[in-house]
N, C-alpha and C positions, 0 to 999 in steps of 0.2 A: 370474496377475498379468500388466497389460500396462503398457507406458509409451506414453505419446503428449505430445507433444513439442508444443508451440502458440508460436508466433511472432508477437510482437507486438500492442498492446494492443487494438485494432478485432477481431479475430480471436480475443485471451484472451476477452475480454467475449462477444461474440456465443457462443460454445461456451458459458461458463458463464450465461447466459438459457436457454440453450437446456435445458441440464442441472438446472437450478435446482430446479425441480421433482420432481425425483429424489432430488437428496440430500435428506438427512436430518440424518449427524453432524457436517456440515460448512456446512450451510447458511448460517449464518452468515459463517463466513470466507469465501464463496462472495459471500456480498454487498456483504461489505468488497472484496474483490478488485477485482467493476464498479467498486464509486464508488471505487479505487485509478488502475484503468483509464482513467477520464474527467478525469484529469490534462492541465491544459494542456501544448503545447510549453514556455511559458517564463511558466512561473508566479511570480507576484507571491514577496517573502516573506511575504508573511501567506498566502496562500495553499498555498506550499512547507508552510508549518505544519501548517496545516489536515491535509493530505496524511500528514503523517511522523505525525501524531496516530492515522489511520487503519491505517498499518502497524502503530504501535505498536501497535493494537488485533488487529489480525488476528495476530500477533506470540504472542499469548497462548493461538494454536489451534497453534501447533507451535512446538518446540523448536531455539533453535539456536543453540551455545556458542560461534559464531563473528562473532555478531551484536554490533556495537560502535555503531552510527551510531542515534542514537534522535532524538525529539523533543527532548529535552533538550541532546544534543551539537550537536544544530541551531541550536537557538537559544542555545547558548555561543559556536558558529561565527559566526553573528550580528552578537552585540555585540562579538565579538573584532576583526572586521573593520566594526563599525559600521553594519550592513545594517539593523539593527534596533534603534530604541530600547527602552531599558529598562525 
């Protein structure tokens, strides 16, 4: 088993094109990841949306009991602060 360690999103994306081809059980998540990757600096909130929909998705190829912030706490955070109508 090895670890390798990748920094930042221009760099996550290009290894995983590159790899893409290879997986298999992961492929998937693999492609959520890029179009995670290609997140503006300072994205709209409909757009933040768009994005948090996609974690959500890729969210569903691994487990993790410490995960709080979803699509939905997003856009309660939203209307809470009025960023977004209802």
């Amino acid at each position: 088993m090895a670890e390798y360690t990748i920094v930042g999103h221009g760099e996550t994306r290009e290894i995983l094109e590159k790899l893409l081809p290879y997986l298999k059980p992961k492929r998937e998540l693999a492609k959520h990841a890029i179009r995670i990757s290609k997140i503006p600096k300072k994205p709209t909130p409909k757009e933040l949306l768009q994005y948090a929909a996609l974690v959500d998705k890729s969210a569903e190829y691994n487990y993790s009991k410490k995960r709080t912030n979803t699509k939905e706490t997003l856009i309660a955070y939203f209307k809470n602060h009025k960023i977004l109508s209802p």
